[in-house]
VOTIKE-503214 format. One record per residue (C-alpha): x, y, z; residue number from 1; residue in one letter; chain. Coordinates in nm, 2 decimals, always signed. Layout:
% VOTIKE-503214
x->X&y->Y&z->Z&pos->NUM&code->a&unit->A;
...
***
This chain:
% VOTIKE-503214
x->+21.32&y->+11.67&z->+11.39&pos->1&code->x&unit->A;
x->+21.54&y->+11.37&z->+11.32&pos->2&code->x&unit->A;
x->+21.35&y->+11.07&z->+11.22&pos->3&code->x&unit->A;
x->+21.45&y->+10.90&z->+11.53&pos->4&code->x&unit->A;
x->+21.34&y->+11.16&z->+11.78&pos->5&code->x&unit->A;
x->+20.98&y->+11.17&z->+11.58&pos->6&code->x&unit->A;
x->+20.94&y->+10.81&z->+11.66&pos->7&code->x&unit->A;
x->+21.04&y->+10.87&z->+12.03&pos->8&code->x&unit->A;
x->+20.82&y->+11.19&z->+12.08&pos->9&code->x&unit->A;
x->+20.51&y->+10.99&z->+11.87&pos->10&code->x&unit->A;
x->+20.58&y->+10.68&z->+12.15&pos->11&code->x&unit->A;
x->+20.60&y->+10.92&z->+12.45&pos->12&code->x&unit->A;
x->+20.31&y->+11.07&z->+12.35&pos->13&code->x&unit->A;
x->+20.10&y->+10.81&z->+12.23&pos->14&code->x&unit->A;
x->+20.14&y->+10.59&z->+12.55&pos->15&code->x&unit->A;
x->+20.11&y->+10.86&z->+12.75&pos->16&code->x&unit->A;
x->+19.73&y->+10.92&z->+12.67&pos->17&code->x&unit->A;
x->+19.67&y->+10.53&z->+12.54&pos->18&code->x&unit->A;
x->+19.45&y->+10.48&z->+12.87&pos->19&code->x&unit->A;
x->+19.22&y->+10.73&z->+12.75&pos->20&code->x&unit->A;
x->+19.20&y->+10.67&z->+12.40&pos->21&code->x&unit->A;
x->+19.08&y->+10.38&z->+12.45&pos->22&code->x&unit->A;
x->+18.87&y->+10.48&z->+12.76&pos->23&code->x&unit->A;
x->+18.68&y->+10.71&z->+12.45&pos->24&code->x&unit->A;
x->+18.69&y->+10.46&z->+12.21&pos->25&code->x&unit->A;
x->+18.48&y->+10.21&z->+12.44&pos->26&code->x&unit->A;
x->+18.26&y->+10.51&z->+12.54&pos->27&code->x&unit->A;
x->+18.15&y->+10.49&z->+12.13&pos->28&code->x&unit->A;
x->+18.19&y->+10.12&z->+12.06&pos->29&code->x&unit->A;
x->+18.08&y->+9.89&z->+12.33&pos->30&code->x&unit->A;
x->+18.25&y->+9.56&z->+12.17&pos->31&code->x&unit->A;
x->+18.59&y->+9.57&z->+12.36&pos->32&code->x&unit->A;
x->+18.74&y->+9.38&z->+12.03&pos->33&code->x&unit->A;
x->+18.58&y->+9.62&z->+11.77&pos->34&code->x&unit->A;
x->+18.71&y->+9.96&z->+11.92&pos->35&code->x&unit->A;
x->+19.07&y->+9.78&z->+12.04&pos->36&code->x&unit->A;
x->+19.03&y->+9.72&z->+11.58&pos->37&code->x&unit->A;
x->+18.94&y->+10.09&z->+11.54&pos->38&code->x&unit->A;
x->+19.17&y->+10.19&z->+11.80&pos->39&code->x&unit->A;
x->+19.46&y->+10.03&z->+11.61&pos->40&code->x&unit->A;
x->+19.33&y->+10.21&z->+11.30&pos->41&code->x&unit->A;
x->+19.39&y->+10.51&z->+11.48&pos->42&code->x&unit->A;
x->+19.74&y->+10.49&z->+11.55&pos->43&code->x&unit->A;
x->+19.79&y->+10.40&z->+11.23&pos->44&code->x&unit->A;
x->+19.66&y->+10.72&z->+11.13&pos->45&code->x&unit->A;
x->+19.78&y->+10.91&z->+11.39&pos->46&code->x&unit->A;
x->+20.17&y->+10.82&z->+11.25&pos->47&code->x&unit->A;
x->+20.07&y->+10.89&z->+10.93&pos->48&code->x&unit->A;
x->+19.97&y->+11.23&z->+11.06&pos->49&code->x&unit->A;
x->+20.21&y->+11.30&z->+11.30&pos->50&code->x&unit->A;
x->+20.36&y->+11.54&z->+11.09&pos->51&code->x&unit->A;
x->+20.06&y->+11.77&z->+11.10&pos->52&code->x&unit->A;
x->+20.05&y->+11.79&z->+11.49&pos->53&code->x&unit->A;
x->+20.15&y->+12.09&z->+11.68&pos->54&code->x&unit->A;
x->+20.39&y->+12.04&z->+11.95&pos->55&code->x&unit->A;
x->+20.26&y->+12.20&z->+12.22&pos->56&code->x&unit->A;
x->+19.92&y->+12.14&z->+12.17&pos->57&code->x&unit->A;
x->+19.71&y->+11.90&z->+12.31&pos->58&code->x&unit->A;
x->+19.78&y->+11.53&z->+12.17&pos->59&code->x&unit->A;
x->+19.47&y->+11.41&z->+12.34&pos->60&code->x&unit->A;
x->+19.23&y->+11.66&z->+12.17&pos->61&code->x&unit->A;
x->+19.39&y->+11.62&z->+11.81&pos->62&code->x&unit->A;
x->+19.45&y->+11.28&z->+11.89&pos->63&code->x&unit->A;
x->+19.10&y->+11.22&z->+12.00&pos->64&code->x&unit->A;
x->+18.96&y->+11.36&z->+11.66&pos->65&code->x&unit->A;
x->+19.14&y->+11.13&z->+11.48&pos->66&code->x&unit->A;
x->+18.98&y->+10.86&z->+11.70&pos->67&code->x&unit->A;
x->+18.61&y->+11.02&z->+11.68&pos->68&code->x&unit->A;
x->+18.69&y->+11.01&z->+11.29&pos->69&code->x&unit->A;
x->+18.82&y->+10.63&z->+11.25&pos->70&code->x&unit->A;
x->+18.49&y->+10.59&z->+11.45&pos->71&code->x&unit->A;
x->+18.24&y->+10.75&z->+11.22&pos->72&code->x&unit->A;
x->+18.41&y->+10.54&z->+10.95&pos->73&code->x&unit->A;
x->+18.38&y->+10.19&z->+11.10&pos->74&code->x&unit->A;
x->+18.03&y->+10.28&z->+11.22&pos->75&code->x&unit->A;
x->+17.92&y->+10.37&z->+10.86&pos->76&code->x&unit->A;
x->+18.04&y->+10.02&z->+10.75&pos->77&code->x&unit->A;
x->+17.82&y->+9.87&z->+10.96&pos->78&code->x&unit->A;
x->+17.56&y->+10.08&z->+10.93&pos->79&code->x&unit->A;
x->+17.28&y->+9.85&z->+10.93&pos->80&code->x&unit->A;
x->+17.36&y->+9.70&z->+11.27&pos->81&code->x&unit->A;
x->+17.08&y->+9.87&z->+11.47&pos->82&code->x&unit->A;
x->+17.27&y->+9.86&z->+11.80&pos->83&code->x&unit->A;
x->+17.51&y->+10.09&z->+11.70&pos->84&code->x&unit->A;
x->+17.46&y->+10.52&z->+11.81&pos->85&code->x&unit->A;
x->+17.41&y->+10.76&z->+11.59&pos->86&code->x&unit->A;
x->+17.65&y->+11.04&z->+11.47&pos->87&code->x&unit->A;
x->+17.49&y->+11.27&z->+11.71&pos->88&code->x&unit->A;
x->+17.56&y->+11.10&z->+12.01&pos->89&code->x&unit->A;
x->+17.92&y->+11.00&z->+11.90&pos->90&code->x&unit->A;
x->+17.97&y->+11.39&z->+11.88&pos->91&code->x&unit->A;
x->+17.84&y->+11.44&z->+12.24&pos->92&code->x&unit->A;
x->+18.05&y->+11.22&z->+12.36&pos->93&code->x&unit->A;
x->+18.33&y->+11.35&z->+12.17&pos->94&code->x&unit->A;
x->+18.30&y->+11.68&z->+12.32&pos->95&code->x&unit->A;
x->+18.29&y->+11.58&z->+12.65&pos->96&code->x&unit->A;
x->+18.58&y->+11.32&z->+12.66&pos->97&code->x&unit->A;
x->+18.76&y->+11.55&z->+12.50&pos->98&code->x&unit->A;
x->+18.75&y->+11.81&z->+12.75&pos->99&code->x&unit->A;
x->+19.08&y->+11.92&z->+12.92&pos->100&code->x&unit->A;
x->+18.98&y->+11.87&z->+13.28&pos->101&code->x&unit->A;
x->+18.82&y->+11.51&z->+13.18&pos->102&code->x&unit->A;
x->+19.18&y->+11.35&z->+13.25&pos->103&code->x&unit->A;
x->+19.16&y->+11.43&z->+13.63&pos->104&code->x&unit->A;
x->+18.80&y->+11.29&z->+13.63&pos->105&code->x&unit->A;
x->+18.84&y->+10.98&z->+13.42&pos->106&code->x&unit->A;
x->+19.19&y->+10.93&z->+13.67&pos->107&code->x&unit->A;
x->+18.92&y->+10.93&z->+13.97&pos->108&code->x&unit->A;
x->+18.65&y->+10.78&z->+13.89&pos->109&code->x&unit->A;
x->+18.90&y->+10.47&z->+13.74&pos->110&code->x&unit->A;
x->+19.04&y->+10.47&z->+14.08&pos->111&code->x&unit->A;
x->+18.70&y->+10.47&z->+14.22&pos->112&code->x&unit->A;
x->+18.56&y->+10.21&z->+14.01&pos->113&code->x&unit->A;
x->+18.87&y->+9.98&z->+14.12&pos->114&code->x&unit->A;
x->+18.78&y->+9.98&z->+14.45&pos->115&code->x&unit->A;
x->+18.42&y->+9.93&z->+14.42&pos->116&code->x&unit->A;
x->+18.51&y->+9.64&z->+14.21&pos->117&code->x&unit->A;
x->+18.73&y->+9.45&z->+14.44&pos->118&code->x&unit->A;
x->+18.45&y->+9.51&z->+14.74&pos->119&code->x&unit->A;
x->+18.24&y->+9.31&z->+14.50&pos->120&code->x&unit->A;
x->+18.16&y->+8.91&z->+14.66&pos->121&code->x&unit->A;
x->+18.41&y->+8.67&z->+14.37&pos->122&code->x&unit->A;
x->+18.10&y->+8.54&z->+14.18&pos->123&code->x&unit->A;
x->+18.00&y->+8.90&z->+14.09&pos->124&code->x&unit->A;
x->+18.37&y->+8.96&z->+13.99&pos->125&code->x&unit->A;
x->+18.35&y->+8.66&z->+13.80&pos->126&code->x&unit->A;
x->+18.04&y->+8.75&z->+13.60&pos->127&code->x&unit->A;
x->+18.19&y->+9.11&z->+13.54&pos->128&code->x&unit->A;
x->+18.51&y->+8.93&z->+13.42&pos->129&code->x&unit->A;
x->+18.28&y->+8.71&z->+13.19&pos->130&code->x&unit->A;
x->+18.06&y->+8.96&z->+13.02&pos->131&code->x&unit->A;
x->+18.30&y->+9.26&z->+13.01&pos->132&code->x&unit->A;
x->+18.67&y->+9.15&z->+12.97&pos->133&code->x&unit->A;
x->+18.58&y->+8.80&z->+12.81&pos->134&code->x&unit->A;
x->+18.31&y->+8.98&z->+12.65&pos->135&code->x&unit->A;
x->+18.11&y->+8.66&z->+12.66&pos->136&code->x&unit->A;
x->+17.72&y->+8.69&z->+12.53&pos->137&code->x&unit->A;
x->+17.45&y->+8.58&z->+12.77&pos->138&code->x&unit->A;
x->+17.40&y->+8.22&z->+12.60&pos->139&code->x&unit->A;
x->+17.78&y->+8.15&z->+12.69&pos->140&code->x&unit->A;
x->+17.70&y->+8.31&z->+13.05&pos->141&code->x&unit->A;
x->+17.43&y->+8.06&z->+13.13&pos->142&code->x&unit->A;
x->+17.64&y->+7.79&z->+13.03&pos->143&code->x&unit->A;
x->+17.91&y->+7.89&z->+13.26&pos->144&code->x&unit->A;
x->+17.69&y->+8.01&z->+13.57&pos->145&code->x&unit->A;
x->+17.39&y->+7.75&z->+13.52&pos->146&code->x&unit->A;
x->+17.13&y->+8.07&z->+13.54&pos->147&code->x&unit->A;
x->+16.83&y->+8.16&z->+13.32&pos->148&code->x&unit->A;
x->+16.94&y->+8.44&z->+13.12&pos->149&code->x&unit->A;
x->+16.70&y->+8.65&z->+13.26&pos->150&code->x&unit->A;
x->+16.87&y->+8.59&z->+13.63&pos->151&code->x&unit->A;
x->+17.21&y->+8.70&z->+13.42&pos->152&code->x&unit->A;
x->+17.04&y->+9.01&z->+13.30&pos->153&code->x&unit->A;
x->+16.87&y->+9.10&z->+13.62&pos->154&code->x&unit->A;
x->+17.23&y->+9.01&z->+13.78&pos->155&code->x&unit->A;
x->+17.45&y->+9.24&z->+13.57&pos->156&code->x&unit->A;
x->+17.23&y->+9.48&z->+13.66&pos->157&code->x&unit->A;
x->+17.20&y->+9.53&z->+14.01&pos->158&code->x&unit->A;
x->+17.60&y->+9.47&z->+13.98&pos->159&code->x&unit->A;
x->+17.59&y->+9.79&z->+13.75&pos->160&code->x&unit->A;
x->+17.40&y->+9.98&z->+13.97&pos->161&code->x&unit->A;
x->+17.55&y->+9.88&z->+14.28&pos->162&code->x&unit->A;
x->+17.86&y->+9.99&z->+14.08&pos->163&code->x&unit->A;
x->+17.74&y->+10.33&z->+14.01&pos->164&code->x&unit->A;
x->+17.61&y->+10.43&z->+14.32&pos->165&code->x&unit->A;
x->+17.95&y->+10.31&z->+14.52&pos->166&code->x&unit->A;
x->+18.18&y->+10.56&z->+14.25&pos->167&code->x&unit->A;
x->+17.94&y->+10.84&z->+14.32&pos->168&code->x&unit->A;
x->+17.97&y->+10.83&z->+14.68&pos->169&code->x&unit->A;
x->+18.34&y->+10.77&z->+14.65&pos->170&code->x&unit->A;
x->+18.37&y->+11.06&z->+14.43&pos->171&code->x&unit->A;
x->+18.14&y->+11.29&z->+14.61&pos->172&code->x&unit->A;
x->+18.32&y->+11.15&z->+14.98&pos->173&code->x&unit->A;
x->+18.63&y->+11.22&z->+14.80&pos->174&code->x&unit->A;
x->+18.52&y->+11.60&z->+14.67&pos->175&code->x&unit->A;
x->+18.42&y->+11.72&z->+14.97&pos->176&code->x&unit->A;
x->+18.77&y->+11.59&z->+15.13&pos->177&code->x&unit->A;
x->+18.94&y->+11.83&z->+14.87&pos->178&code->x&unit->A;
x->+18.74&y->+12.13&z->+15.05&pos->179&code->x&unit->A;
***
């Protein structure tokens, strides 16, 4: 393969399933700017490697390895942080995420999630927005909401929950459609 076409295919490939690598890397490392730094690592790696890949195999499984593997690493180096999980439910969640079918459930439950989101009141978008995407700790949260940080906690979690049921019932409403 000319050198040229291996970066295309590489590029194809590695957008193609960049949604869901870093869907799994989140599922493993909960900082948003820690697994975007191991993600990056990744790719790195999976270039490096590209060579050794199998057309016609699944990218997102051998991808998905190297991902799990650049995970184990970072998680070693920081091995004395105790809110970090163990290798053994890392591996769980490897084997799940990696499943074939996960693609078309990850796709709905996205979608799902989305509108369950924007059926949220603005305030409760905004704290979301805060605390997931800003990734903003609780003492920067009370600051900007003027709320106890117990009121934050108990907050988040009703919107969690609240969350979670409304993509289960979109998800089971939606399954029973398919029928």
């Amino acid at each position: 393969m000319a050198e040229s076409q291996k970066v295309l295919e590489f590029v194809r490939l590695l957008t193609s399933h960049e949604v869901r690598l870093r869907a799994f890397a989140l599922s493993m490392i909960p900082n948003f700017a820690d697994a975007e730094d191991v993600l990056q690592q990744a790719n790195v790696v999976l270039w490096e490697r590209f060579d050794q890949f199998q057309p016609g195999t699944s990218f997102m499984h051998w991808a998905g390895r190297v991902v799990y593997l650049e995970t184990l690493q970072y998680l070693r180096k920081k091995r004395n942080d105790k809110n970090q999980f163990g290798e053994a439910f890392l591996k769980n969640v490897a084997g799940v995420a990696l499943q074939e079918d996960v693609d078309e459930r990850l796709n709905t439950r996205i979608l799902a999630l989305g509108e369950c989101v924007s059926k949220l009141k603005p305030g409760q978008r905004d704290m979301l927005r805060a605390r997931y995407y800003e990734d903003r700790s609780i003492e920067q949260m009370q600051q900007l909401f003027h709320r106890s940080a117990e009121a934050i906690y108990q907050t988040l979690s009703r919107i969690r929950r609240a969350l979670h049921d409304c993509v289960n019932l979109k998800v089971e409403l939606e399954a029973v459609d398919d029928r």
